[in-house]
Legacy VTK file of the C-alpha trace (Angstrom):
# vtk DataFile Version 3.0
C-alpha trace
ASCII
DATASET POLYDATA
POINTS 126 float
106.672 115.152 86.919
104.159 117.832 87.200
101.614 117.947 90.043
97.831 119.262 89.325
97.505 120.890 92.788
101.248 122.913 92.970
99.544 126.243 92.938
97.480 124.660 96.062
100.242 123.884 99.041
97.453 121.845 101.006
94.651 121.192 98.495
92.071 123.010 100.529
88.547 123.020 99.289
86.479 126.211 101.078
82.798 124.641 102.634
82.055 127.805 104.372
83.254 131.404 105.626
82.088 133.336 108.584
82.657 136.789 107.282
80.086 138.486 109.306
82.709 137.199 112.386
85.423 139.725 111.034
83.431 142.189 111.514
82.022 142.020 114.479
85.030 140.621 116.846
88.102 141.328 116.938
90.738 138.386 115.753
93.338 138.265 117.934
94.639 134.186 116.744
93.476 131.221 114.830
93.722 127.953 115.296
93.067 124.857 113.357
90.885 121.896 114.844
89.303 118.444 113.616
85.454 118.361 113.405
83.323 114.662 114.287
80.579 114.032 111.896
78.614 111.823 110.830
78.975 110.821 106.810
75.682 112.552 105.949
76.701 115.544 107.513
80.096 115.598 105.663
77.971 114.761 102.412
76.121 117.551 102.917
79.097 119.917 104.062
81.034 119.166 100.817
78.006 120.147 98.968
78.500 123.309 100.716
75.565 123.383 102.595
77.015 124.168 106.240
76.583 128.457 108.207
79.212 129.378 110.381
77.099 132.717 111.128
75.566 131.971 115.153
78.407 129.337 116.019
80.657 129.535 118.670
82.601 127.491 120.322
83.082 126.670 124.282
85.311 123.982 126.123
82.934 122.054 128.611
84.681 119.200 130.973
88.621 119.831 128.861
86.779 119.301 125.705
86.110 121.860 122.952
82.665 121.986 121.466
81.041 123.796 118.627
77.757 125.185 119.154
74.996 126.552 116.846
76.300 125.564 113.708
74.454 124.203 111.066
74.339 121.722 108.788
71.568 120.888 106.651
70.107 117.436 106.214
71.493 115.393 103.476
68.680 114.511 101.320
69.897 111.208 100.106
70.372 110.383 104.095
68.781 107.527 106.191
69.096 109.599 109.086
65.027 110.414 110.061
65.565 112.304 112.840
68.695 114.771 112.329
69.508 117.864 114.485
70.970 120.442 112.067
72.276 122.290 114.817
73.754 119.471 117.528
77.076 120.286 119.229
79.733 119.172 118.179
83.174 118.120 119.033
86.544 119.395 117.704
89.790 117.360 118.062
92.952 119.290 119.253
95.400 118.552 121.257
95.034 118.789 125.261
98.114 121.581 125.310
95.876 123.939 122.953
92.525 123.112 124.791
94.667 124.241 128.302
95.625 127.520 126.817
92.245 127.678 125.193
90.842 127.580 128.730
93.380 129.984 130.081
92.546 132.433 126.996
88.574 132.256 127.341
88.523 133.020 131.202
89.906 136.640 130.217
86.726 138.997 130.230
85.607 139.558 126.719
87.200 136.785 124.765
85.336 133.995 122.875
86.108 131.223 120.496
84.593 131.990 117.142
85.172 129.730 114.027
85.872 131.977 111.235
86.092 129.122 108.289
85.445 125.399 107.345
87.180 123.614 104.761
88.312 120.689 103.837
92.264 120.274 103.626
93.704 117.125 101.752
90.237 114.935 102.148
89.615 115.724 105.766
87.152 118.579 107.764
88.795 121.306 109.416
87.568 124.436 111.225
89.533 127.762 111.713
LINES 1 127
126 0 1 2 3 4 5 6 7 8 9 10 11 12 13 14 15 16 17 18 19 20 21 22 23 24 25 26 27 28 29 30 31 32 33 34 35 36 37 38 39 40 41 42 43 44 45 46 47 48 49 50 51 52 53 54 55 56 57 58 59 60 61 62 63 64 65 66 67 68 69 70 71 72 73 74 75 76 77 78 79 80 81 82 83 84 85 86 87 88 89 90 91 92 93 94 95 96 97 98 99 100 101 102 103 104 105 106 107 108 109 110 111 112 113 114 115 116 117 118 119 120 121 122 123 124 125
């Protein structure tokens, strides 16, 4: 039996890329983390219509947030009142959010997503 996605290990679909991030920080590890949306907002993110560019991410009370990023309304929504750029939560595990916290306290180091994509039907951020 042949499967459609062998050339793709994880069927990952690329939403968006933070290039400019490459160049202007230096990458020292990547990690990948859950996103909470609402559906509009993933609507609109697998239409493709989500910038990385002025996010960044920050842990606040042993949670990780993601600030700045931005999502544009979904047209189709019944959302009137929609913040394209509200924080939002990633999901990892309390052991990487403790050496997260241990990691950003070092002078000169932030958290910086790089990528969002979704990998076998759900959101993730690199």
């Amino acid at each position: 039996m042949s499967d459609k996605n062998a050339d793709k290990p994880d069927n990952i679909k690329l939403v968006a890329d933070n290039r400019r991030a490459q160049h202007e920080y230096h990458l020292l590890e990547t990690l990948e983390a859950g996103i909470m949306l609402t559906g509009s907002e993933v609507k609109s993110a697998r239409g493709g219509r989500v910038q990385l560019r002025d996010a960044y991410a920050s842990v606040d009370n042993n949670e990780l947030f993601l600030h700045n990023m931005h999502i544009s309304p979904y047209k189709q929504s019944n959302i009137v009142h929609y913040d394209p750029t509200t924080v939002r939560k990633l999901l990892v595990h309390r052991r990487e959010i403790n050496r997260l916290i241990g990691k950003t306290r070092e002078k000169g180091l932030t958290l910086v997503p790089t990528k969002m994509y979704f990998k076998n039907g759900k959101i993730k951020v690199e």
